[in-house]
N, C-alpha and C positions, 0 to 999 in steps of 0.2 A: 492892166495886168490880166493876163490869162491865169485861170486855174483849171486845173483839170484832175476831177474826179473819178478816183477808180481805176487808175488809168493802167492800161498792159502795153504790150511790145505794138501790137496794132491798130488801138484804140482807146479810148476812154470810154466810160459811160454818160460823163456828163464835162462840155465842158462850158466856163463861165468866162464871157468878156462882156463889160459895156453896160452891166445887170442885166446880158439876157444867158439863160440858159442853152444849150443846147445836146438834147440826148441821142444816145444811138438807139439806131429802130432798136424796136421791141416786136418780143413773138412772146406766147404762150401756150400752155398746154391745154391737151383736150384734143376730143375727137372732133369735135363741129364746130363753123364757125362764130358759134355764138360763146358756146366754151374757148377756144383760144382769144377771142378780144375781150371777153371777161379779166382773163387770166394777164393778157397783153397790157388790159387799162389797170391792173391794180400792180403790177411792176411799174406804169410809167409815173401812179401814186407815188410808190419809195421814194422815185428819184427825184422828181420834184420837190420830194418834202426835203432830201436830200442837198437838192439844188438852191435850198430856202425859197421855192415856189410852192403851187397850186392850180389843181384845176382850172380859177379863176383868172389864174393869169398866161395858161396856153395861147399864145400868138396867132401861132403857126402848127396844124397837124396836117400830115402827108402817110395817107392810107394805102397802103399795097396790098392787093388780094390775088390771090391764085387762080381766083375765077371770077369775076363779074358780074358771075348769076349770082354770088354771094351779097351781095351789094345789099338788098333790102335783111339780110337776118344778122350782116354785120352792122347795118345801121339803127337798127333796133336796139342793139347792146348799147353804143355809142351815144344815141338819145338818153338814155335814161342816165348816162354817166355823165356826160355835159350838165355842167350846171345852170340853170334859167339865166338867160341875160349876157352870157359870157361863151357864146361858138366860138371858135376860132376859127381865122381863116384858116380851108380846109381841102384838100385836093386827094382825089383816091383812081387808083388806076390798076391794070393789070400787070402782075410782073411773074417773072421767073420767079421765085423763094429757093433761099439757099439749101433748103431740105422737102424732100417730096412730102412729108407729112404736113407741112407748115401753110395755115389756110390762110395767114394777115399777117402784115407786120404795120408796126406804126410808128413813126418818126415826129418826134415835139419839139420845138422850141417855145421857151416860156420867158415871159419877166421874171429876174428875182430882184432878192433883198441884196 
């Protein structure tokens, strides 16, 4: 069975087959990049809890930055969010962002319940 939470004309936020979750990227607000993946890791918190997952159980995260030089002050945020013992496999790369302001987006799929 699929379920799909949240779901609009274009998307869902979260959808679940198989016990694994899977969300749509996330962006956040803020001026810098340390502020938006702050703000990005605690919306992909909701949905997860949402999703009957956790941090602990993130699979899969795929990091998009706007710039590359941002790489070491977005993964600053990201360490200390990650919980000990539990990385996910992890891939981050350069892209367009759907709005000029927007310095990260991040895309999860997790185990659930």
């Amino acid at each position: 069975m699929i379920e799909r939470i949240d779901a609009g004309p274009r998307m869902s936020k979260i959808v679940k087959h198989g016990g694994v979750a899977y969300l749509c990227g996330q962006v956040g607000d803020g001026a810098t990049v340390a502020d938006q993946t702050r703000d990005c890791l605690s919306r992909i918190d909701a949905l997860l809890e949402k999703a009957g997952s956790s941090r602990e159980k993130i699979l899969q995260a795929i990091v998009w930055l706007a710039d590359m030089s941002d790489f070491a002050e977005m993964n600053a945020v990201w360490d200390a969010w990650v919980p000990a013992g539990h990385a996910p496999a992890r891939a981050c790369g350069e892209a367009k962002l759907a709005r000029d302001v927007l310095k990260v987006e991040i895309i999860v799929t997790a185990a659930c319940d």
